[in-house]
C-alpha positions in Angstrom: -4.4 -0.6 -8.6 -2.3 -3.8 -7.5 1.0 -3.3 -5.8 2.5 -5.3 -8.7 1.7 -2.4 -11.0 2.4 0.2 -7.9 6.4 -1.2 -6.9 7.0 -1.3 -11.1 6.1 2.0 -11.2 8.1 3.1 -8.2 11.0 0.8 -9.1 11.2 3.1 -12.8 10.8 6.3 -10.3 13.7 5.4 -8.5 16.1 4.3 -10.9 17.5 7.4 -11.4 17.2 8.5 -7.3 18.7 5.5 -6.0 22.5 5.2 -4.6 24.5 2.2 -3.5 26.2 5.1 -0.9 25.0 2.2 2.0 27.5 3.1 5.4 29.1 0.4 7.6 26.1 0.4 9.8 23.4 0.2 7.4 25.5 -2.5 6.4 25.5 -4.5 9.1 21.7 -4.1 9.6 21.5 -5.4 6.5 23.7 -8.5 6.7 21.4 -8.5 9.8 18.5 -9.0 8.2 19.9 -11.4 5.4 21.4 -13.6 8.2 17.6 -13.8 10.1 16.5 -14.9 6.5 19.1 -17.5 6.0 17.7 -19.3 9.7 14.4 -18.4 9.2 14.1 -16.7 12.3 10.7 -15.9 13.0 10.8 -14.4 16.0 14.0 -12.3 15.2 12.4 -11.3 12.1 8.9 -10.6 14.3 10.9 -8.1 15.9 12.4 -5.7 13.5 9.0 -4.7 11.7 7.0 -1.7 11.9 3.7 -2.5 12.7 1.2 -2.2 11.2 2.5 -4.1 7.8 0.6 -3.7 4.9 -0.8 -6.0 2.9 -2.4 -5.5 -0.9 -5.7 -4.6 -0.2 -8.0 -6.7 0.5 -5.9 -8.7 2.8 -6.0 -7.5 6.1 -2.5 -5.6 7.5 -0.7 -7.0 10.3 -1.4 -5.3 12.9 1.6 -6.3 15.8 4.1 -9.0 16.5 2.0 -11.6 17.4 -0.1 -11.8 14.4 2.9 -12.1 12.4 4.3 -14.4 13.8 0.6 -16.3 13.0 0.9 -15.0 9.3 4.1 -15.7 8.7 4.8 -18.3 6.0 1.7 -16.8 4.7 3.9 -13.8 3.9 7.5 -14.6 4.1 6.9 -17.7 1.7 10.0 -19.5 0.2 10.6 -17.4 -2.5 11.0 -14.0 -0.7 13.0 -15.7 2.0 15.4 -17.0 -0.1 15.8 -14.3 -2.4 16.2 -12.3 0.9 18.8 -14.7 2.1 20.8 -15.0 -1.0 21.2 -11.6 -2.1 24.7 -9.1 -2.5 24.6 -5.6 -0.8 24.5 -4.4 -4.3 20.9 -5.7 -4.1 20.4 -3.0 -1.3 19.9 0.8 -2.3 19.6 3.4 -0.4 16.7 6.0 -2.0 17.3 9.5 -0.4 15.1 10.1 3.0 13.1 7.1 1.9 15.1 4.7 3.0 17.1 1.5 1.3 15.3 -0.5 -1.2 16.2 -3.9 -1.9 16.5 -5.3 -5.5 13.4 -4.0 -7.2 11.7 -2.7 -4.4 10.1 -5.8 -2.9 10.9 -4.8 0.4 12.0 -1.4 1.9 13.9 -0.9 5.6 14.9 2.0 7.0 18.5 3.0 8.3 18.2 1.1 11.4 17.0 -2.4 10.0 13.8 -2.2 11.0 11.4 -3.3 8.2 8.7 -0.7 6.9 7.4 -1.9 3.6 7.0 -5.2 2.3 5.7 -5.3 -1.3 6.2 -8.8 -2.5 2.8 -10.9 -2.3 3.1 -15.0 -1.8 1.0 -17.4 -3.7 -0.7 -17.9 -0.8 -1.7 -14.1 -0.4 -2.6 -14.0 -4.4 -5.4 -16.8 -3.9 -6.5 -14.8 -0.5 -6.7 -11.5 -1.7 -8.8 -13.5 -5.1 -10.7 -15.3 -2.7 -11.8 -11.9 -0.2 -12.7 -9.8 -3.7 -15.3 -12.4 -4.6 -16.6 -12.5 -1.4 -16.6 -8.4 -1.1 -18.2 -7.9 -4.3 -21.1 -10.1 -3.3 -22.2 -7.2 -0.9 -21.9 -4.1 -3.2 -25.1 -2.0 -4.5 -25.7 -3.7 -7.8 -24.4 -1.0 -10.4 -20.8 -1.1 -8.1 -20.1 -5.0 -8.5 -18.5 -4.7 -12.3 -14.6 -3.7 -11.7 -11.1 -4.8 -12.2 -9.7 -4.7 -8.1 -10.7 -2.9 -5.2 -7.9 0.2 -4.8 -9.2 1.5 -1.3 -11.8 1.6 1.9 -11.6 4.7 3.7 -13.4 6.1 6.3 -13.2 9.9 7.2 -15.3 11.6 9.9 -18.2 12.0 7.3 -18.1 9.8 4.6 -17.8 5.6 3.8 -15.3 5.8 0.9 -14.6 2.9 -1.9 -12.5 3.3 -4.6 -12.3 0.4 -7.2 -9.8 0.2 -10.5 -12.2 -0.2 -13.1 -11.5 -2.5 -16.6 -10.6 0.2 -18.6 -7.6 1.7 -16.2 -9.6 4.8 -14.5 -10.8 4.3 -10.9 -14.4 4.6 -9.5 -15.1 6.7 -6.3 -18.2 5.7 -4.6 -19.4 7.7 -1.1 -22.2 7.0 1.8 -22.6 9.3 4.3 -21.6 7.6 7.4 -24.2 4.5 9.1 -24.8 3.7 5.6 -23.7 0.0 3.7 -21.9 -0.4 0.9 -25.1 -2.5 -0.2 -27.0 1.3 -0.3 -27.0 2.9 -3.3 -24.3 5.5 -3.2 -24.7 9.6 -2.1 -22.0 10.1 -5.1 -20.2 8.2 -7.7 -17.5 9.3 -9.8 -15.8 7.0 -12.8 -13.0 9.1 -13.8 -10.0 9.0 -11.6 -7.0 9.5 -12.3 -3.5 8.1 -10.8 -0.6 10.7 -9.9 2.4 10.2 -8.8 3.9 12.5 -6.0 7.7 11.9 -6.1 9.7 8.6 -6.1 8.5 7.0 -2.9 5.2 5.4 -4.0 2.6 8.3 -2.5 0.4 9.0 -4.7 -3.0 10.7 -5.4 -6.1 9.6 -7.0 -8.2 12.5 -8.9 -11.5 12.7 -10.3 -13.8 15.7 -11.6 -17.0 16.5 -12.3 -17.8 19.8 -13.2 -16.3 22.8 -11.6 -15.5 20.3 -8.8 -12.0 18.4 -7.8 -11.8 15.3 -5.8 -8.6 14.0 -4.2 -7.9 10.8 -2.6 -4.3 11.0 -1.2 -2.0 7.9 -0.1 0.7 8.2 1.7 3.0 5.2 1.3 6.1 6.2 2.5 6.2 9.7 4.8 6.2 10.6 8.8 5.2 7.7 11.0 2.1 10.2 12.6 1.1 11.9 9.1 -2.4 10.7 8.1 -2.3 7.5 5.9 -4.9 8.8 3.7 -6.8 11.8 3.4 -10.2 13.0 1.0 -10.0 17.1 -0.3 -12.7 18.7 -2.1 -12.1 21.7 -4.4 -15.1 23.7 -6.3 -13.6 26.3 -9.1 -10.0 26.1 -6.7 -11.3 26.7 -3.7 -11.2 24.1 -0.8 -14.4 23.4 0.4 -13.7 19.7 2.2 -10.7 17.9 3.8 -11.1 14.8 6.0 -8.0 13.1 6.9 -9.1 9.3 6.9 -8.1 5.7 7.7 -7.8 2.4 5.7 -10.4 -0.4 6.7 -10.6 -3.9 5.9 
């Protein structure tokens, strides 16, 4: 699943959820921001992000201020900066306990200014992320190299985890036990999953079945700063039998 298809979704989510209610300081972040855009400040910019930034997998996040500032104009291109630069507070909504969205949700702040999400991918980043895919699916077992994009690399305390978006819109889950390659041939593959939505902010969970048994692969995009970014459960016939809470690798 690409973030192109991920923000359009959210954007239709949020349509009806999202309020122009913006107070005088929210405001003034904002026109913050906007004025950082206008003089391309880098380092001003640098400053007001959380960290790590995200980028469309497989393109490595940022992980701190000093490799964004590296990144940069490999991320903030033209386009975004100017849009950035040129837009009304109209542009800028604020979307419950999310935070405030701007335009169609190509980047997302929070209250304070500070920059949490930034969805908008440069030409630059759509070469790179074409680029690292060809060069990642070089190194798969042989019956996992055929799929649309790579979704998600997880690793929980037991388990090597890929999920890929497959050509016909479901999504593969592939699992090693962990010390095992991606170049093994896989404990378990499933071909089915399923994309949910949970609520307007972009989290979202990926399902697949087999049986009387339920896999779940959740994201969380948007949530508590010290929630687990991803997490694996297991159900058989409704009852739990596995949760690992995981993290995102490159």
């Amino acid at each position: 699943m690409t973030y192109r298809i991920l923000i359009l979704l959210l954007l239709i989510f949020n349509l009806s959820f999202a309020q122009n209610d913006l107070d005088k300081s929210e405001i003034e972040n904002i026109q913050k921001l906007i004025k950082l855009c206008q003089t391309k400040n880098v380092d001003g910019i640098s400053k007001i992000i959380s960290y790590p930034l995200n980028r469309e997998y497989p393109i490595p996040v940022v992980k701190n201020e000093a490799e964004l500032k590296k990144r940069f104009n490999q991320i903030f291109d033209k386009k975004i900066i100017d849009l950035i630069s040129n837009s009304k507070i109209d542009q800028w909504s604020k979307v419950g306990y999310r935070g405030i969205m701007f335009d169609d949700g190509n980047l997302w702040i929070e209250s304070d200014g500070e920059i949490k999400a930034l969805n908008y991918q440069s030409n630059f980043e759509i070469s790179q992320k074409k680029s690292l895919i060809n060069n990642d699916r070089e190194k798969l077992f042989s019956s996992l190299k055929v799929f649309k994009s790579p979704t998600y690399k997880i690793k929980t305390k037991s388990y090597l985890i890929r999920i890929d978006e497959l050509n016909n819109g479901k999504y593969r889950y592939a699992s090693w036990k962990i010390g095992k390659s991606e170049a093994a041939k896989p404990d378990l593959i499933l071909t089915n999953g399923e994309l949910k939505f949970d609520g307007s902010g972009g989290n979202h969970t990926i399902i697949f079945k087999k049986g009387e048994y339920v896999y779940a692969i959740y994201r969380g995009i948007i949530g508590e700063k010290d929630a687990a970014e991803i997490s694996l459960t297991a159900e058989q016939e409704g009852q739990m039998i596995l949760q690992q809470d995981g993290q995102l690798i490159e």
